[in-house]
Gaussian input, Z-matrix of N, CA and C with variables (Angstrom, degrees):
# hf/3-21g

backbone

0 1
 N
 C     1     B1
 C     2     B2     1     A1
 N     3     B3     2     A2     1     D1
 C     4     B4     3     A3     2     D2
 C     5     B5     4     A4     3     D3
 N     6     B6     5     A5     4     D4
 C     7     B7     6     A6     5     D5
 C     8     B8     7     A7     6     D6
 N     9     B9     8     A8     7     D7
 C    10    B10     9     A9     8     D8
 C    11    B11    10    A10     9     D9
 N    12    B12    11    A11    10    D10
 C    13    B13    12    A12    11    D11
 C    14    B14    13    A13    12    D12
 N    15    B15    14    A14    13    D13
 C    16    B16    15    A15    14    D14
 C    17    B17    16    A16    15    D15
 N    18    B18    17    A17    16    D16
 C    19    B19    18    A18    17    D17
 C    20    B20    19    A19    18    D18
 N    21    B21    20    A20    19    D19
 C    22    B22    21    A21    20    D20
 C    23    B23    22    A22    21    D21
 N    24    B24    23    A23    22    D22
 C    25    B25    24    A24    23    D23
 C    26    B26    25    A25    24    D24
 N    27    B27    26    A26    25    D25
 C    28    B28    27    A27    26    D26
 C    29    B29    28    A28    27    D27
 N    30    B30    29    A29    28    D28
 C    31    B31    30    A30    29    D29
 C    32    B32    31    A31    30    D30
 N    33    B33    32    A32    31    D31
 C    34    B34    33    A33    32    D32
 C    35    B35    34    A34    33    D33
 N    36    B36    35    A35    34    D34
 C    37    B37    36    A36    35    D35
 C    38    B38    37    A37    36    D36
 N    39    B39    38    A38    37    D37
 C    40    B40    39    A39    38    D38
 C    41    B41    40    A40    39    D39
 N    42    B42    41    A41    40    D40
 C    43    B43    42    A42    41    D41
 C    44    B44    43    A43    42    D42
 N    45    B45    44    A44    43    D43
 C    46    B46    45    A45    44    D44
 C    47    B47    46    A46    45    D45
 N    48    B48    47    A47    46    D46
 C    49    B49    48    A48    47    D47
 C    50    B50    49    A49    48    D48
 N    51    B51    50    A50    49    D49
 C    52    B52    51    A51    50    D50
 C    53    B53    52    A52    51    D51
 N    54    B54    53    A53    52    D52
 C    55    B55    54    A54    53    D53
 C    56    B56    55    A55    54    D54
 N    57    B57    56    A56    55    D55
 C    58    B58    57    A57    56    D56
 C    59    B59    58    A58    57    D57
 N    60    B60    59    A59    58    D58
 C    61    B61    60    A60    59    D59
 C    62    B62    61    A61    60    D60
 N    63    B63    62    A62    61    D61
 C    64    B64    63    A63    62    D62
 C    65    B65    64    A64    63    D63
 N    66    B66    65    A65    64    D64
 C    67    B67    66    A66    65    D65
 C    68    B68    67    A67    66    D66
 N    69    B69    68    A68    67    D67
 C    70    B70    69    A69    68    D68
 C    71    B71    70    A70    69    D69
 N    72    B72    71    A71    70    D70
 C    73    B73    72    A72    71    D71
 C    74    B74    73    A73    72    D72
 N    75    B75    74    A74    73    D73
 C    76    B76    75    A75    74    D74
 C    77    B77    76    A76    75    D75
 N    78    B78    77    A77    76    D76
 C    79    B79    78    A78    77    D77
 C    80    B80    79    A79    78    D78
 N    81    B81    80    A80    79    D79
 C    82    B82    81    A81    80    D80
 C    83    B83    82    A82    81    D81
 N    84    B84    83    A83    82    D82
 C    85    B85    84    A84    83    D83
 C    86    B86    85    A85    84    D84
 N    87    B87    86    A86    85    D85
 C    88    B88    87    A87    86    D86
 C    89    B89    88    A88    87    D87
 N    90    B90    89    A89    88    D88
 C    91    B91    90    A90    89    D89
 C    92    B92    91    A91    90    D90
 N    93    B93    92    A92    91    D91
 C    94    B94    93    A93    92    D92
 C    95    B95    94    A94    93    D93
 N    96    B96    95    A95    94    D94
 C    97    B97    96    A96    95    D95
 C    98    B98    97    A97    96    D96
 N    99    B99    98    A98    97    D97
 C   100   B100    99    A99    98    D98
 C   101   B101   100   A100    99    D99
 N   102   B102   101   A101   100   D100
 C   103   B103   102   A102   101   D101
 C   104   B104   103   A103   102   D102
 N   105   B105   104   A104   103   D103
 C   106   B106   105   A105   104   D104
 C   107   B107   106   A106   105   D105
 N   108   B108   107   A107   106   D106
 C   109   B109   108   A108   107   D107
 C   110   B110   109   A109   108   D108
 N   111   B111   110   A110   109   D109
 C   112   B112   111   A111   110   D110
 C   113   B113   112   A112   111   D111
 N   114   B114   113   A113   112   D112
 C   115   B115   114   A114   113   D113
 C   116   B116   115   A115   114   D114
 N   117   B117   116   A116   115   D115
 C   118   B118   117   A117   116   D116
 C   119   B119   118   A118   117   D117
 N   120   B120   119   A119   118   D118
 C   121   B121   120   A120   119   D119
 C   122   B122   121   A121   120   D120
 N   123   B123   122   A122   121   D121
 C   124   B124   123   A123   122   D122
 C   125   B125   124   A124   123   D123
 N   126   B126   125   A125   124   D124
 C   127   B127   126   A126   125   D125
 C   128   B128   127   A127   126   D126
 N   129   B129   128   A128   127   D127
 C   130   B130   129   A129   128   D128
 C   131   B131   130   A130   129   D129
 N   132   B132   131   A131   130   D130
 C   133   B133   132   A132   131   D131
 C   134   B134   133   A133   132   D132
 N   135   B135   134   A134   133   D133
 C   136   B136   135   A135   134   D134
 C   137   B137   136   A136   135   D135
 N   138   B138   137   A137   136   D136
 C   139   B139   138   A138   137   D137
 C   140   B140   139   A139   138   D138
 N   141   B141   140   A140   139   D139
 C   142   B142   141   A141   140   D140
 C   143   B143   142   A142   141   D141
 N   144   B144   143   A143   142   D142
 C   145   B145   144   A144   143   D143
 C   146   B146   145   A145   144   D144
 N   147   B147   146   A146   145   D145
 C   148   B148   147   A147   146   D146
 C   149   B149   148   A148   147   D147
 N   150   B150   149   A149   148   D148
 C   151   B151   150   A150   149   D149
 C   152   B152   151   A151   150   D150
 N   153   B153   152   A152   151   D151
 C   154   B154   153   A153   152   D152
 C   155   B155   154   A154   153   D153
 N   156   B156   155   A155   154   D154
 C   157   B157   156   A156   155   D155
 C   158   B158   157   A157   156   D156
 N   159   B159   158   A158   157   D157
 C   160   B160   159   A159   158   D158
 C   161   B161   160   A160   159   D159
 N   162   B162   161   A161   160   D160
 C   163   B163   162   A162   161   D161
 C   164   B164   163   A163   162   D162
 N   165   B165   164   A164   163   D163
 C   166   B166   165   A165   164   D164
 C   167   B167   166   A166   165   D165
 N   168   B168   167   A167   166   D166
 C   169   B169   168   A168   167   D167
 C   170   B170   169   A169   168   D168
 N   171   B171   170   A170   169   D169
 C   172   B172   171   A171   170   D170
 C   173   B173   172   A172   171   D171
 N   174   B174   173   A173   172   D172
 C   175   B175   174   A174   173   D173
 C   176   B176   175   A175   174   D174
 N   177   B177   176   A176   175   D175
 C   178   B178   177   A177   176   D176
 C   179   B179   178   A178   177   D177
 N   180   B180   179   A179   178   D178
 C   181   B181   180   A180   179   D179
 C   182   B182   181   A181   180   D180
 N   183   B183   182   A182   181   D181
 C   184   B184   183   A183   182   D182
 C   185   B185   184   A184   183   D183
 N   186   B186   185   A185   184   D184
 C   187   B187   186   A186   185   D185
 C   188   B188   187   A187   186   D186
 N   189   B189   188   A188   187   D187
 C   190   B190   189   A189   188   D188
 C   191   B191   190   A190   189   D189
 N   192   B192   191   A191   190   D190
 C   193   B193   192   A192   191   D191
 C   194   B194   193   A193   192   D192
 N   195   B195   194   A194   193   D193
 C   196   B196   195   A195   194   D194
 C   197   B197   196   A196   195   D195
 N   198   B198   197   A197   196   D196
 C   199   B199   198   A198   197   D197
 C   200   B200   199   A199   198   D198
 N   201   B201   200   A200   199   D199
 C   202   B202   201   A201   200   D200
 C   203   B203   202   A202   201   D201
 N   204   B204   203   A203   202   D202
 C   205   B205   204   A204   203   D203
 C   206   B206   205   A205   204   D204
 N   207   B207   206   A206   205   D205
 C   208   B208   207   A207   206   D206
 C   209   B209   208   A208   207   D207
 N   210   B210   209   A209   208   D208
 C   211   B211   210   A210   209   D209
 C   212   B212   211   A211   210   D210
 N   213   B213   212   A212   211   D211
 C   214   B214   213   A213   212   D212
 C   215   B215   214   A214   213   D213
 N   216   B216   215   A215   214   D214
 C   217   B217   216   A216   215   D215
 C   218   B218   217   A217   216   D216
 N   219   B219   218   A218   217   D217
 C   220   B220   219   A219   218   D218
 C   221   B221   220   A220   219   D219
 N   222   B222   221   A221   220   D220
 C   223   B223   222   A222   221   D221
 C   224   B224   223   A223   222   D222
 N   225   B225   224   A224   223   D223
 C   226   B226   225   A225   224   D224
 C   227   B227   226   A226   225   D225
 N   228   B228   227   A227   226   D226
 C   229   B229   228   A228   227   D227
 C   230   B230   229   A229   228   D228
 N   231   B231   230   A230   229   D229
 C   232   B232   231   A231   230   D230
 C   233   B233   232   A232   231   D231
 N   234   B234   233   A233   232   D232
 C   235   B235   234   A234   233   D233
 C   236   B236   235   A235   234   D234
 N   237   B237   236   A236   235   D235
 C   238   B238   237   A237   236   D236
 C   239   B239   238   A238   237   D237
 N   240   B240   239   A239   238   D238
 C   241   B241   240   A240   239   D239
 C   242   B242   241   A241   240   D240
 N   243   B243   242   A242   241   D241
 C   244   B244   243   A243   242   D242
 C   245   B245   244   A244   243   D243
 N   246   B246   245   A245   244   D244
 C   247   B247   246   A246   245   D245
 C   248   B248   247   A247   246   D246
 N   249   B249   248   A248   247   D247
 C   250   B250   249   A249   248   D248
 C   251   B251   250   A250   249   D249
 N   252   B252   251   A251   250   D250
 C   253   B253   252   A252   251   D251
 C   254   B254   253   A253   252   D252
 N   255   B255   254   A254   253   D253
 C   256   B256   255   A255   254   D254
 C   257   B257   256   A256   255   D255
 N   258   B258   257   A257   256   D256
 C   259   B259   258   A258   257   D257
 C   260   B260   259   A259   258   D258
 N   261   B261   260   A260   259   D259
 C   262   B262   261   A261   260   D260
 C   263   B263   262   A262   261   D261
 N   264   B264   263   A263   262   D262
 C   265   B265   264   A264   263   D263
 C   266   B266   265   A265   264   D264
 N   267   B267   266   A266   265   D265
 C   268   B268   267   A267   266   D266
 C   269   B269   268   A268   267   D267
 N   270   B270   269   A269   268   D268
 C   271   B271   270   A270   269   D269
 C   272   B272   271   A271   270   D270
 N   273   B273   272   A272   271   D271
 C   274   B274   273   A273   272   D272
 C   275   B275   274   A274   273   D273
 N   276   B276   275   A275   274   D274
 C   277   B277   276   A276   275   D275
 C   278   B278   277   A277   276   D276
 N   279   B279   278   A278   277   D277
 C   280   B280   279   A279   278   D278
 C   281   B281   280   A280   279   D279
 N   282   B282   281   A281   280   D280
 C   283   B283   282   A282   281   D281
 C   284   B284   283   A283   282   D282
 N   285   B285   284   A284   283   D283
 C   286   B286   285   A285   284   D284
 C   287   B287   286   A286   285   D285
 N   288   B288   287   A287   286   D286
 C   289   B289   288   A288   287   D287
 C   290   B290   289   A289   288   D288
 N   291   B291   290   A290   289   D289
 C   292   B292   291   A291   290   D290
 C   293   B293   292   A292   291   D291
 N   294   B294   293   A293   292   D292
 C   295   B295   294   A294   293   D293
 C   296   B296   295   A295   294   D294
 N   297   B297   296   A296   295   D295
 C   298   B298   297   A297   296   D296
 C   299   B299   298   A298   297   D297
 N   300   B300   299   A299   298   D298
 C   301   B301   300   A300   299   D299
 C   302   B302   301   A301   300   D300
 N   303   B303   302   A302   301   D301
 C   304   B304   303   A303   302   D302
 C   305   B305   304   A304   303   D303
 N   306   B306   305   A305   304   D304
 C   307   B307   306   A306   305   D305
 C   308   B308   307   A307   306   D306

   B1=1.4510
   B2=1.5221
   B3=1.4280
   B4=1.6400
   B5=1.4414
   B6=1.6982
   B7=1.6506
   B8=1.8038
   B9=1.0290
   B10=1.8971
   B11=1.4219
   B12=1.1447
   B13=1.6304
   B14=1.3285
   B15=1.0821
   B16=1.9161
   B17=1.4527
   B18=1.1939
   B19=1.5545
   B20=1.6572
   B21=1.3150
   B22=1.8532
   B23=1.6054
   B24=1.0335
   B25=1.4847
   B26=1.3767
   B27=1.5858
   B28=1.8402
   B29=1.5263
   B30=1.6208
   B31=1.1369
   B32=1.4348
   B33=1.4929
   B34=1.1617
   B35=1.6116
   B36=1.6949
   B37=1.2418
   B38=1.3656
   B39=1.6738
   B40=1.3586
   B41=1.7423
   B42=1.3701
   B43=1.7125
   B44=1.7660
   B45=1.4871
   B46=1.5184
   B47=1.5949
   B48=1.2653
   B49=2.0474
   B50=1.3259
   B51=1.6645
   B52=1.1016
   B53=1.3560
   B54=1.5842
   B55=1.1832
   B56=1.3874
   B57=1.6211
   B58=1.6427
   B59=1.7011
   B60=0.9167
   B61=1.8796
   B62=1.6707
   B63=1.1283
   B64=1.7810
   B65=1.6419
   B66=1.3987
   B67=1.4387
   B68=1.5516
   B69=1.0896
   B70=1.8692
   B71=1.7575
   B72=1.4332
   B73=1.4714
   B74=1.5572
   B75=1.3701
   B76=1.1064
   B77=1.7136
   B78=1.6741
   B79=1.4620
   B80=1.4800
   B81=1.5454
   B82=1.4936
   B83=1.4787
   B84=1.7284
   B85=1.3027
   B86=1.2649
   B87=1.5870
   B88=1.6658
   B89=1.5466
   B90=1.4839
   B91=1.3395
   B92=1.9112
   B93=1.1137
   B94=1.6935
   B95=1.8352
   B96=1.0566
   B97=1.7212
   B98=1.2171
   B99=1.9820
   B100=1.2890
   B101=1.3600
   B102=1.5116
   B103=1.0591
   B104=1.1907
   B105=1.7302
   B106=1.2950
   B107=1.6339
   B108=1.2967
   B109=1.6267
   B110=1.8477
   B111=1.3747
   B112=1.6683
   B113=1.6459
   B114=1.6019
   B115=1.6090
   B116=1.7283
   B117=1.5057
   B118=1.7043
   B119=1.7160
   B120=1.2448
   B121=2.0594
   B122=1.5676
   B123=1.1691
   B124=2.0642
   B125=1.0260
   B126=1.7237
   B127=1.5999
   B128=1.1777
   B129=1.2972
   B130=1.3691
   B131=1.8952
   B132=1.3018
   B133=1.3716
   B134=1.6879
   B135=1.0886
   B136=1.7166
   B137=1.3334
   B138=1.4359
   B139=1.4124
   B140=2.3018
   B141=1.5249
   B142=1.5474
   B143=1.5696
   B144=1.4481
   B145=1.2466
   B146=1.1638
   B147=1.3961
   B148=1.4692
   B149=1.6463
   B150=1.2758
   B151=1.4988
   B152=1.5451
   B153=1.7561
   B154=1.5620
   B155=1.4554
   B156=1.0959
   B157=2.0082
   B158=1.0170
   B159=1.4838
   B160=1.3266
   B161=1.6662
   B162=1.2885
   B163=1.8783
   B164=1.1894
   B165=1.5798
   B166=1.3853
   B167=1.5236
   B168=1.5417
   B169=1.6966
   B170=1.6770
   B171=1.2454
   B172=1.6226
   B173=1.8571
   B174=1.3471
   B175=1.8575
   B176=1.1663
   B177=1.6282
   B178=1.5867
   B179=1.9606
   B180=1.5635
   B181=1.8200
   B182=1.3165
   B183=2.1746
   B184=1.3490
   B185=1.0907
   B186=1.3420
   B187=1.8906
   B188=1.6693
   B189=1.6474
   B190=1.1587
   B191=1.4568
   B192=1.1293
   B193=1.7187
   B194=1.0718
   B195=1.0918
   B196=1.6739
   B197=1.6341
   B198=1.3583
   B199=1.1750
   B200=1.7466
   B201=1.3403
   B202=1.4812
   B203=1.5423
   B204=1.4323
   B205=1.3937
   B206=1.6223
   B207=1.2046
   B208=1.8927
   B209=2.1057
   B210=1.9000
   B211=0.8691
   B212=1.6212
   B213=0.9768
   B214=1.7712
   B215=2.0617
   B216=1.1638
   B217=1.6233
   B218=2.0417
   B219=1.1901
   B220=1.7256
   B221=1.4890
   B222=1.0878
   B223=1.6162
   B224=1.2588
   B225=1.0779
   B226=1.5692
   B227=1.4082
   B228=1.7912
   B229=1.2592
   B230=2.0061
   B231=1.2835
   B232=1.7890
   B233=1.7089
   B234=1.2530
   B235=1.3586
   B236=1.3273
   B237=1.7854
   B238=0.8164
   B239=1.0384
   B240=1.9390
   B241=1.4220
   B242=1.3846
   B243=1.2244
   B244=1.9696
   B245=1.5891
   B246=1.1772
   B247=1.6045
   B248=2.2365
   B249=1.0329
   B250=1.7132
   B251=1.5983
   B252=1.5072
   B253=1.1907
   B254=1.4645
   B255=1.2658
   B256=1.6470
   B257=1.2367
   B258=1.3787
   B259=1.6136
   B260=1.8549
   B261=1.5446
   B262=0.8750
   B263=1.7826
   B264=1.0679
   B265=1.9597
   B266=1.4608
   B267=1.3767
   B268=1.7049
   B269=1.0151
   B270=1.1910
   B271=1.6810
   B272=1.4475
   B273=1.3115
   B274=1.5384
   B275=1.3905
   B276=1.6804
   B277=1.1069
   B278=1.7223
   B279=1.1926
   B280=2.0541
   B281=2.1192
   B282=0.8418
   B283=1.7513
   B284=1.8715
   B285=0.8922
   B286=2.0779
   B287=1.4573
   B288=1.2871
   B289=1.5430
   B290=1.8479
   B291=1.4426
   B292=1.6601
   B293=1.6635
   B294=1.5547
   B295=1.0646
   B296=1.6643
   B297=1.3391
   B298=2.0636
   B299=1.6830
   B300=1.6827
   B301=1.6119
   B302=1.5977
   B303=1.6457
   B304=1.8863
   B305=0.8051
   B306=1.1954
   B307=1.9400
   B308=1.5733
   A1=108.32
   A2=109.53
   A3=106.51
   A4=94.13
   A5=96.92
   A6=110.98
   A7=116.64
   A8=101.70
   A9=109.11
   A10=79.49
   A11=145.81
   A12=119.02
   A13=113.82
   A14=127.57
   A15=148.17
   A16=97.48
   A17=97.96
   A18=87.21
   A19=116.69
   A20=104.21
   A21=116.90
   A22=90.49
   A23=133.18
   A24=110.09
   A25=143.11
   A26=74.63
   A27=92.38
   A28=100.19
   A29=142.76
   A30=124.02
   A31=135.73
   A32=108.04
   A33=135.89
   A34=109.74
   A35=118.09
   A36=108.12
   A37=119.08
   A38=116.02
   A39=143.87
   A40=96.76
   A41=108.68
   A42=129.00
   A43=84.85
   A44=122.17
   A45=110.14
   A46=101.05
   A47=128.73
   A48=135.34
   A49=84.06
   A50=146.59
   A51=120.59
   A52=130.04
   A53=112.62
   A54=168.59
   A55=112.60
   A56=106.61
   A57=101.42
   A58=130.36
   A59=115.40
   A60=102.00
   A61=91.79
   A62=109.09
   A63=107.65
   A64=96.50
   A65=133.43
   A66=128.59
   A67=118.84
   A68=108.20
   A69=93.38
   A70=106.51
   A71=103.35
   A72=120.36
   A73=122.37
   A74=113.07
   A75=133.03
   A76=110.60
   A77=100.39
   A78=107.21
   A79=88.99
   A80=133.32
   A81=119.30
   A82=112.29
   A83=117.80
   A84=103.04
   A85=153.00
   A86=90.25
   A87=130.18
   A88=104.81
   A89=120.75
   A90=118.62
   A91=99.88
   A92=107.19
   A93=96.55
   A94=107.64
   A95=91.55
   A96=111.41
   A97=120.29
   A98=111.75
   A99=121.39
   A100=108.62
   A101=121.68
   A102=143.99
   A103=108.38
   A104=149.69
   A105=134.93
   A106=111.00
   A107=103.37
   A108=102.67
   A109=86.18
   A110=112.33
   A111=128.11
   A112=128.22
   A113=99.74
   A114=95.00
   A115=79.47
   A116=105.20
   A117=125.95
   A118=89.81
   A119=106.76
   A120=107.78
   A121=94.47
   A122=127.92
   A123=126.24
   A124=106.32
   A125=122.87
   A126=114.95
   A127=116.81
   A128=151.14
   A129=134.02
   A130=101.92
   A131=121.15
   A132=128.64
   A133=86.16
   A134=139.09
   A135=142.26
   A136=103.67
   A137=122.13
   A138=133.97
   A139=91.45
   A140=94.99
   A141=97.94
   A142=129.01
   A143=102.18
   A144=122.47
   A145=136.61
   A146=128.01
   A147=147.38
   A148=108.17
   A149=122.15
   A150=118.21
   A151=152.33
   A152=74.56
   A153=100.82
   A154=124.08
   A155=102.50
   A156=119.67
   A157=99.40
   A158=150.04
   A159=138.71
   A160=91.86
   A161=121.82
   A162=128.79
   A163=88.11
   A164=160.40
   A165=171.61
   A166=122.92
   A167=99.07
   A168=126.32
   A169=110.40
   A170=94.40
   A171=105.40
   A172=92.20
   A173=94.87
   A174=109.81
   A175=103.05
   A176=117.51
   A177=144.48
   A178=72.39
   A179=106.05
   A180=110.05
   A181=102.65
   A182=98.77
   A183=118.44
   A184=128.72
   A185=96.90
   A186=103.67
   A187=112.55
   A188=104.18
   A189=121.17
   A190=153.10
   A191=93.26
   A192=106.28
   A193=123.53
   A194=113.11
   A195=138.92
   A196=144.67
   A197=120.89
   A198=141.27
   A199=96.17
   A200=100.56
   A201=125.75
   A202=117.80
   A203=111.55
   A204=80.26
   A205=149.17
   A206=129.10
   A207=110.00
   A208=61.04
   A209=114.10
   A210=171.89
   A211=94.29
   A212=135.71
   A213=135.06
   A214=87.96
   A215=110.36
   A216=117.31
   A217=86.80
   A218=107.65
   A219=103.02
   A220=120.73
   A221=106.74
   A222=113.52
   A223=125.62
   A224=156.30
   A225=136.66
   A226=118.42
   A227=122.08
   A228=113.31
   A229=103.07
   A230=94.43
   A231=87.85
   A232=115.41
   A233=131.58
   A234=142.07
   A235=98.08
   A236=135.53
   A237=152.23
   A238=124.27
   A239=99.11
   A240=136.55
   A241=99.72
   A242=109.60
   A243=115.85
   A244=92.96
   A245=101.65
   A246=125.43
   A247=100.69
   A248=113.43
   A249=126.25
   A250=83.22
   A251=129.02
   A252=129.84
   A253=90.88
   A254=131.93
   A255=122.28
   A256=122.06
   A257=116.35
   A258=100.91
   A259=88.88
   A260=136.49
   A261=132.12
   A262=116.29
   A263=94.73
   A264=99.47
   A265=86.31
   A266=175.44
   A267=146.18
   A268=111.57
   A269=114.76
   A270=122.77
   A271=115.95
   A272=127.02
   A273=107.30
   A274=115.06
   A275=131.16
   A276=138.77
   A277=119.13
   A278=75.41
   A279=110.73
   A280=84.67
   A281=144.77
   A282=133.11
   A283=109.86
   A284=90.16
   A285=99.72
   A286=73.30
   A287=136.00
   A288=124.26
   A289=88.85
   A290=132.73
   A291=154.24
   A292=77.38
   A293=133.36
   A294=132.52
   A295=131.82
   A296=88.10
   A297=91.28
   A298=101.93
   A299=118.59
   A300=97.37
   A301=129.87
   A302=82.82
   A303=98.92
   A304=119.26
   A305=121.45
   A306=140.12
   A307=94.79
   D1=151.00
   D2=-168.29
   D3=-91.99
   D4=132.54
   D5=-173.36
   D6=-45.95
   D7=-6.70
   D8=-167.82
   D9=-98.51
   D10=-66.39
   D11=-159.63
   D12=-93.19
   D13=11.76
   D14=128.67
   D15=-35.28
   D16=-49.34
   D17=-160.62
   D18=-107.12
   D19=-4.83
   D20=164.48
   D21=-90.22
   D22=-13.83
   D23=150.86
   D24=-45.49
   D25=-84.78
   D26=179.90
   D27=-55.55
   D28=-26.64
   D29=173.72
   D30=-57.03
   D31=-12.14
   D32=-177.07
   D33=-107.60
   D34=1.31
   D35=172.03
   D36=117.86
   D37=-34.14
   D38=-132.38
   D39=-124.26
   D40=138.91
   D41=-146.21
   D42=-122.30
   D43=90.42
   D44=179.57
   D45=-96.86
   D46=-14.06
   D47=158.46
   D48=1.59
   D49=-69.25
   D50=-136.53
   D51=-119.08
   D52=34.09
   D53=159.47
   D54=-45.97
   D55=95.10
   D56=172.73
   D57=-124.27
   D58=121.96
   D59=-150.73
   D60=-75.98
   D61=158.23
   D62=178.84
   D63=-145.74
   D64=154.51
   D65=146.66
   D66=-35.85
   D67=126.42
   D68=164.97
   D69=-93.62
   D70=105.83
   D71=156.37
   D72=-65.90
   D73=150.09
   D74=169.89
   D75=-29.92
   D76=-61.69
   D77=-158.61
   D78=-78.10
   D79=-14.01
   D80=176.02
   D81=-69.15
   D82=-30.21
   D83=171.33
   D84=-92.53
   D85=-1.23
   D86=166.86
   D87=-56.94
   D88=-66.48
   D89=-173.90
   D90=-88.30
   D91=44.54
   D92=155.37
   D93=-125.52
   D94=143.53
   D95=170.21
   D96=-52.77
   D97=-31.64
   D98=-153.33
   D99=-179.91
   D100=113.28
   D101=-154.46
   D102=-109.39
   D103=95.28
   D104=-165.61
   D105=-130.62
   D106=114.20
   D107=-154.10
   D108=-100.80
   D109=156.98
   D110=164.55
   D111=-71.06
   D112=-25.04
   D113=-170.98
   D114=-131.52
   D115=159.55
   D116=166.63
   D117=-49.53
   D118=-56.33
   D119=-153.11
   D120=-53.70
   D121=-44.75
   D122=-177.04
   D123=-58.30
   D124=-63.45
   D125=163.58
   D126=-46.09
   D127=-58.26
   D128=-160.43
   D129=-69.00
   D130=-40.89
   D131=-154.07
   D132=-84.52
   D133=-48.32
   D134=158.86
   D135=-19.84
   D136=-71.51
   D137=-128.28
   D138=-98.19
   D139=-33.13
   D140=162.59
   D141=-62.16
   D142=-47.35
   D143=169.65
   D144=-72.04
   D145=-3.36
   D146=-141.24
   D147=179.47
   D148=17.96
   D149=175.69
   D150=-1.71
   D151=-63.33
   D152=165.17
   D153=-73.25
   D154=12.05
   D155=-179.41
   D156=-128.72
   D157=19.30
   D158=-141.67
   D159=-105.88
   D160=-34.26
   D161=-173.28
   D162=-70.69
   D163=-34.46
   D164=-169.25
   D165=-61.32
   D166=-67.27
   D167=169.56
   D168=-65.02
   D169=129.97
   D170=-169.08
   D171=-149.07
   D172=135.97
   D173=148.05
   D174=-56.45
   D175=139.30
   D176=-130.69
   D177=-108.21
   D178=-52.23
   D179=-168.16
   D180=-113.40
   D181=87.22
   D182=173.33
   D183=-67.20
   D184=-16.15
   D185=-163.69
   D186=-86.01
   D187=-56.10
   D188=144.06
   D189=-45.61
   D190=-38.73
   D191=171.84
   D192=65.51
   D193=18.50
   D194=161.61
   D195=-89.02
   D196=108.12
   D197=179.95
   D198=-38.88
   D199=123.70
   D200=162.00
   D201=-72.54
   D202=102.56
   D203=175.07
   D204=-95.84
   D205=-172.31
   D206=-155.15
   D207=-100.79
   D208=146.97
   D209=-161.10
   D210=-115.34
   D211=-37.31
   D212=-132.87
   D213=-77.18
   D214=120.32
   D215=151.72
   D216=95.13
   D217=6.16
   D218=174.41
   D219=-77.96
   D220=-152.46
   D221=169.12
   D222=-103.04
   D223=147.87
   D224=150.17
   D225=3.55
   D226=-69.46
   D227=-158.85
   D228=-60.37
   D229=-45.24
   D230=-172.80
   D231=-58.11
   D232=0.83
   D233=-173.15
   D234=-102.48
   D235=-28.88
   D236=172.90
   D237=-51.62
   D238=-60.37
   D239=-177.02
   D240=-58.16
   D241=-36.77
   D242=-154.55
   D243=-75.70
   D244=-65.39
   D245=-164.22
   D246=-45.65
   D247=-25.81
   D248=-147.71
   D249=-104.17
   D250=-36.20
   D251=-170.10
   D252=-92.12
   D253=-71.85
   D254=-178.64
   D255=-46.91
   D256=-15.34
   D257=-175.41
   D258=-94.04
   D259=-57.45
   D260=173.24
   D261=-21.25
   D262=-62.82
   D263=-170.25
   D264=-83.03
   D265=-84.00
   D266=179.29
   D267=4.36
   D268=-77.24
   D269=-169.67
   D270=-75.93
   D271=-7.36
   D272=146.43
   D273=-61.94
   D274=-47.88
   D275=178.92
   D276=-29.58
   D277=-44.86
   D278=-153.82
   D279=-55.06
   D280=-43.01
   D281=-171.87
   D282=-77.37
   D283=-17.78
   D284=-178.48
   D285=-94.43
   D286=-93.08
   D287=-111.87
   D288=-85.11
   D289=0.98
   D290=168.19
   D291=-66.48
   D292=-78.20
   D293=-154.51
   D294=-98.69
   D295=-4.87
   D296=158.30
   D297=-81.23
   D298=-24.64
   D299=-177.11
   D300=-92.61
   D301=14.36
   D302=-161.74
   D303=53.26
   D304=47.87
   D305=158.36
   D306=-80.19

């Protein structure tokens, strides 16, 4: 993880230490429930690449419809920016995925 959003973490409370980046494979998106990509271009290139998952894969910022952007090699504020937009569009998520688990 890039040491700057290590550290827009823990500012927010949140322990990312155990954080491991992997390829996302085919068969990784087959066995997911829910596919939530950051930019339109991942969803569209997901849903090409992976078809049969395509009802699954969703923009991460539904409400908005707005591309997240990658932070990577920025400053603080854009890690900021990133972090303020991902937690925002999460927590729209957060009442569906409360009620697909019968929570």
């Amino acid at each position: 993880m890039d040491p700057m959003a290590s550290e827009v973490l823990e500012a927010h409370g949140l322990d990312g230490s155990g954080h491991i980046a992997c390829q996302l494979y085919d068969n990784l998106v087959y066995r997911a429930d829910l596919v939530l990509g950051v930019e339109r271009a991942h969803v569209k290139m997901l849903k090409e690449q992976v078809p049969q998952a395509s009802e699954r894969i969703f923009l991460l910022d539904r409400c908005n419809g707005r591309d997240i952007p990658d932070p990577y090699r920025q400053q603080r504020p854009a890690f900021d920016r990133a972090y303020d937009m991902i937690d925002v569009a999460v927590k729209s998520w957060l009442p569906d995925l409360s009620s697909e688990s019968g929570a």
